[in-house]
C-alpha positions, 0 to 999 in steps of 0.5 A, spaced: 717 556 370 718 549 374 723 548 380 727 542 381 727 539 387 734 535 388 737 530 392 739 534 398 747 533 402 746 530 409 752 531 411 759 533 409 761 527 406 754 524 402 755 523 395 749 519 395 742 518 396 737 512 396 729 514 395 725 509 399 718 512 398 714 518 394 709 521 398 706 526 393 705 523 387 705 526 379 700 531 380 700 533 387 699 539 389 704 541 396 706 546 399 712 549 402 713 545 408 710 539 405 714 532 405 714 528 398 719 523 399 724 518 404 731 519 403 735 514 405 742 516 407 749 512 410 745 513 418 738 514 417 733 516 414 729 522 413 724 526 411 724 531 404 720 538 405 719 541 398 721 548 399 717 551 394 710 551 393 707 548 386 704 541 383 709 535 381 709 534 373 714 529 374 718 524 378 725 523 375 728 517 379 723 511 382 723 508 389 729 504 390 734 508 386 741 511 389 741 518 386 747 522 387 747 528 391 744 534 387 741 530 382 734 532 379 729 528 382 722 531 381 720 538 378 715 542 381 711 546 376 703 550 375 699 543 371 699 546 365 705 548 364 710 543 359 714 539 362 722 542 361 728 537 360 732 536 364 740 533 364 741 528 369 747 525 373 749 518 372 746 513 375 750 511 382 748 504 382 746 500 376 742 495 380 738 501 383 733 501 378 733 494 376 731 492 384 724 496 383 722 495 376 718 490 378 714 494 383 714 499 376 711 493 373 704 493 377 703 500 377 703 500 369 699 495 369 694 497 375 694 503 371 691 500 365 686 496 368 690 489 368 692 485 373 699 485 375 703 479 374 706 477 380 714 479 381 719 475 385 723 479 390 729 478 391 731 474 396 735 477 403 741 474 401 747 475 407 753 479 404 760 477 404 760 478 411 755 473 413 750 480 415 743 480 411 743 486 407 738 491 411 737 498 413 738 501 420 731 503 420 728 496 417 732 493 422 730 496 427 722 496 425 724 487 425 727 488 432 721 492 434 715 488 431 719 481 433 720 479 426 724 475 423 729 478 417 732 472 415 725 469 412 724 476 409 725 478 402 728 484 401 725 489 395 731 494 395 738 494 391 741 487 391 735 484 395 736 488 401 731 489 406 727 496 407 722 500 411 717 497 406 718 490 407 717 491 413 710 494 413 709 490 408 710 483 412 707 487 419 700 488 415 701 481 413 702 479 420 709 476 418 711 475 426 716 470 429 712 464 433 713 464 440 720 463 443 718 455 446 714 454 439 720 457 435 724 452 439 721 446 438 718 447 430 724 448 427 732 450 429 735 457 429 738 459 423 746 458 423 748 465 423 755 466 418 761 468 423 768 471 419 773 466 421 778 466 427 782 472 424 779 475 419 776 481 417 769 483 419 765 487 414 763 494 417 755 496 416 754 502 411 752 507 418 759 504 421 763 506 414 760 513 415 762 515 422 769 512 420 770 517 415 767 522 419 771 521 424 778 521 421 776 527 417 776 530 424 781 528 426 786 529 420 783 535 418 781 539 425 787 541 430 782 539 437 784 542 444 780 540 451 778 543 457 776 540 463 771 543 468 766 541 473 760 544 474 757 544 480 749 542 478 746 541 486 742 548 485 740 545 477 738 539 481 733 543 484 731 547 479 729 542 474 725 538 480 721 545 481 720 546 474 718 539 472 712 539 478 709 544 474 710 542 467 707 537 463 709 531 461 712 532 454 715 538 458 717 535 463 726 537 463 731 532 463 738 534 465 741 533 458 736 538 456 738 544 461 745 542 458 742 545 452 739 551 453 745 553 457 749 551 451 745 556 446 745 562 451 753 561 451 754 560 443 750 567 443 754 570 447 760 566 444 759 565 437 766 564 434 764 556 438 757 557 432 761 558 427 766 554 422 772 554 418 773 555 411 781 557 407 777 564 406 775 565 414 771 563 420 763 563 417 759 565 423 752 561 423 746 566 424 742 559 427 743 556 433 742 549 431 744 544 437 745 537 435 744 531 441 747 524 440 743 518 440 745 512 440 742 506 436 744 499 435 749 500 428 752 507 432 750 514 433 748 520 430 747 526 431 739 530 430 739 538 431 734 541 435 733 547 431 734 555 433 734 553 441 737 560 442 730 562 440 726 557 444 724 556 452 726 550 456 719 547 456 720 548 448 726 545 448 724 540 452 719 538 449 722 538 441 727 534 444 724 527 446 721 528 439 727 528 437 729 523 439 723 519 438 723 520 430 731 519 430 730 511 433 723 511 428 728 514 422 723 519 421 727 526 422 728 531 416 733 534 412 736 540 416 736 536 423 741 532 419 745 537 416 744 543 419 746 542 426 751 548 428 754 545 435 754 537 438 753 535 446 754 528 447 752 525 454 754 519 457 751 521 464 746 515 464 751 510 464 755 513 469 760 515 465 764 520 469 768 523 463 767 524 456 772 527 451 768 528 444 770 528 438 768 534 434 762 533 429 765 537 422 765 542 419 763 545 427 767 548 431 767 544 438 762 539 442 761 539 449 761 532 453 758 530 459 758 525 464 754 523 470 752 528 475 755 524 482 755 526 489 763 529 491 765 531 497 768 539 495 770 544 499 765 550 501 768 556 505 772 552 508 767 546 510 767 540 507 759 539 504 756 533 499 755 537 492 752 533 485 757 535 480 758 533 473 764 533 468 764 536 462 769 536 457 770 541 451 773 539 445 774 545 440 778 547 433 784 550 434 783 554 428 777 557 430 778 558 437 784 559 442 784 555 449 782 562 453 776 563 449 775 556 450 775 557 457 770 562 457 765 559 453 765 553 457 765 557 464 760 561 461 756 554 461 758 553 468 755 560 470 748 558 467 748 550 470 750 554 477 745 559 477 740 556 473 734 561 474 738 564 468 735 558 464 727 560 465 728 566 461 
């Protein structure tokens, strides 16, 4: 019996997807685990596992169409079995699939032995702000390779500029000239600005952490505390780890903060779970999620069931993390199944950071720089490393004295941090 692989939900309010690439082909055998496409959402791109093992029988959807969530788009069968029909949801966009005919084009007729006519994408052109229309991972990938976007075609929806695009211009060797030649051969491009007063159109990545943050909001009643942590034996702690450790496994503090925050949730679980109109749903995984900054805005990857990893682990997966979020590789469940959020700010020297929580979780913890502070000490004023935390949690699920001890629990753990070897 063929099983249907969907358009997942990333997110809380994802209605859409865009599928940039398939990986597997129609007669691929995968297994559980295997990638077999590129989904693009309103923050990032990530990467689609098959949750079952099996063989593509069919593709519904074509690279470059935006598929609503829970649509169909491939089925996975034995080779021989007929292939079921299968109702669909309406196209999200229409232009969609009218974007990647052409590439449609040349597959059928590289597969009858033709040469494909060549296809004209459509040009980058700027949108209604003055912006070319490009993806956070493409633009990224451009910056990267110093290349310049406004000479580029885009083969996306409406012209826009995508991953592939990219690749393709890099194989090309589609590289800006060098900053004196630029200057002398040709004048930069005249980049459009909205007029004195006029509204600035928001890119689609911005879009979605304004809805998600006015859901927040409105939706869950936040209470903070306050707290700092004394963080000169961790300090020392992660100096005398890190001599030993490899590279990948050397710790940063964001990452004692991490182990220390899923020990705590262990011990506290109404701080991992969420609310529902039916009653709080605790979450058997600890899943935390690490903001990282990008040049359209923030998102918030999970590292996977930290509760059951060493610090080295951690350490290890969290600069993987981050490596594939800036590069748009991560996978589905570290977008949408992430259960608690830290946010740090302390390499900007930002004292204090009062977070808003991530929904539907049920708090996140801010963290600011560790800074030197005169403090007493049984009665001697000493030069401790302190750092500020903030947590914000959902008074629905928790009260300000669970609160309390769920974020001194953390402070114990930073203050004592041999319990974060174990």
């Amino acid at each position: 019996m063929a099983t249907e692989v969907t358009m997942p939900q990333m997110g809380a309010d994802m209605t859409e997807g865009t599928l940039l690439k398939w990986l597997k082909q129609v007669g691929d055998s995968v297994q559980r685990g295997d990638i077999l496409a590129e989904i693009e959402t309103d923050k990032a791109t990530v990467e689609l596992e098959a949750y079952e093992a099996g063989t593509i029988i069919k593709q519904l959807a074509s690279e470059g169409d935006v598929v609503p969530v829970g649509d169909v788009i491939a089925l996975l069968g034995e080779p021989s079995e007929a292939v079921p029909e299968v109702d669909r949801k309406p196209p999200a966009e229409t232009p969609a699939r009218r974007a990647v005919e052409p590439e449609a084009k040349e597959r059928a007729a590289a597969a009858a032995g033709a040469a494909p006519a060549p296809a004209a994408a459509p040009d980058a052109e700027p949108d209604a702000g003055g912006r070319i229309r490009v993806s956070p991972v493409a633009k990224r990938m451009a910056r990267d390779a110093g290349i310049d976007i406004s000479e580029l075609r885009g083969s996306g929806p409406d012209g826009r500029i995508l991953r592939r695009d990219i690749e393709a211009a890099v194989a090309a060797g589609t590289k800006d000239a060098p900053a004196a030649e630029t200057a002398t051969a040709r004048p930069a491009p005249a980049v459009a600005r909205p007029a004195a007063g006029a509204a600035e159109g928001l890119s689609k990545m911005r879009q979605a952490i304004a809805r998600r943050m006015t859901l927040s909001k409105q939706t869950q009643p936040h209470y903070y505390l306050t707290l700092d942590i004394d963080m000169t034996a961790a300090l020392a702690f992660r100096e005398q780890f890190n001599a030993s450790a490899t590279d990948e496994q050397r710790v940063s503090i964001n990452d004692l903060v991490v182990k220390a925050c899923a020990i705590a949730l262990e011990r506290h679980p109404k701080f991992n779970a969420e609310f529902s109109e039916e009653g709080l749903v605790p979450h058997e995984r600890v899943n935390v999620c690490i903001g990282v900054a990008l040049d359209d805005g923030l998102i918030a990857p999970a590292l996977m069931d930290c509760h059951l990893k060493s610090l080295g682990r951690i350490a290890v997966e969290s600069k993987d993390l981050i490596n594939r979020a800036k590069a748009g590789r991560l996978k589905a469940d570290e977008y949408s199944d992430g259960t608690f959020t830290i946010t740090n700010l302390g390499a900007f020297g930002v004292e204090t950071l009062i977070g808003i929580i991530n929904p539907p979780q049920a708090a996140i913890l801010g963290v600011g720089s560790v800074m030197p502070q005169a403090v007493v000490r049984d009665g001697q004023v000493v030069v401790r490393q302190v750092m500020k935390v903030a947590l914000s949690a959902d008074h629905r699920v928790s009260d300000g004295a669970e609160g309390a001890r769920f974020i001194k629990e953390i402070q114990a753990l930073l203050e004592g941090p041999a319990a974060l070897a174990l």
